[in-house]
N, C-alpha and C positions, 0 to 999 in steps of 0.2 A: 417491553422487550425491544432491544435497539437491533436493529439490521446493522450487521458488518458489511459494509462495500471490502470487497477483496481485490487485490488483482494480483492474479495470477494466470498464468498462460493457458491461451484455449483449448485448452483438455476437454474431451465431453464431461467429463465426471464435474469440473470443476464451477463455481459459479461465476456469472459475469458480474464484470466490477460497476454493478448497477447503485445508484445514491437513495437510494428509499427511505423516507422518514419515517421514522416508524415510534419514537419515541423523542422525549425533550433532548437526548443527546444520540451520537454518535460515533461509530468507530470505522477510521478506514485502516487497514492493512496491509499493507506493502508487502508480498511476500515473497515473490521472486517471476521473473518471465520468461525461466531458464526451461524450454521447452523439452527438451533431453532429459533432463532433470525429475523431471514429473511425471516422467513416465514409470510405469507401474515396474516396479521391482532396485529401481534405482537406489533408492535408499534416499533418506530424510538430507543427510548430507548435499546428495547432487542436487535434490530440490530445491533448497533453499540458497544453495552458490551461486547469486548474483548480485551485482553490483549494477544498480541502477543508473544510468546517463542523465548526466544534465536534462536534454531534453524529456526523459520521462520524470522526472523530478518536478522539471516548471510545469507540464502536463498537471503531474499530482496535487501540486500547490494551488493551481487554477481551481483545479473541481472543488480541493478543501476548499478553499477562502468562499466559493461558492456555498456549497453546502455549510459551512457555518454561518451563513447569514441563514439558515431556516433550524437550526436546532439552539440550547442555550449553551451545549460544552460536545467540544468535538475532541474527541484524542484519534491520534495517528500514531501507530505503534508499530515499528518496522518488523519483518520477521524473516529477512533473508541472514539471519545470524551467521551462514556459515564463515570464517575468516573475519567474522568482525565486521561486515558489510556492511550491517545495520546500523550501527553505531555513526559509521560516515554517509551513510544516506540521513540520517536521523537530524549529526548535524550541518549538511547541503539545506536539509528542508526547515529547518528555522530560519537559516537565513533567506532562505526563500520567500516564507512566513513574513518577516519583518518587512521584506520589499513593500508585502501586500499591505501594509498599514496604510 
């Protein structure tokens, strides 16, 4: 079973975006750091309405390139869907990806 690395905003309920190996692959998560958002009764919408910055992008790309040097297949699967967000983080982070070659 693979540990998902999450990140998402310090909620108690929520987990931290810790890189655990736990299997030959990996999944990290992107799912939004909208702290309003996640608070309980908001609704799925405001959770997931963000749109991540540059700098938390090269962040995320650092730890990936990181961690896929200790598993054999890493997926990154964006989930702040709201407004399509994902889609343009998704692709900020390949070309991010390709830097790291």
């Amino acid at each position: 079973m693979a540990c998902v690395v999450a990140d998402c905003p310090p909620v108690e309920w929520a987990p931290p975006p810790e890189a655990e190996v736990t299997a030959s692959w990996s999944v990290i998560r992107p799912s939004s750091r909208n702290v309003v958002g996640w608070q309980r009764g908001a609704g799925v919408d405001a959770a997931y309405d963000y749109l991540y910055s540059e700098e938390e992008l090269q962040e995320w790309a650092a730890r990936a390139h990181s961690l896929a040097g200790r598993v054999e297949r890493l997926f990154v699967m964006f989930n702040n869907c709201t407004r399509g967000q994902a889609a343009v983080n998704a692709a900020r982070m390949v070309s991010l990806f390709a830097q790291h070659r």
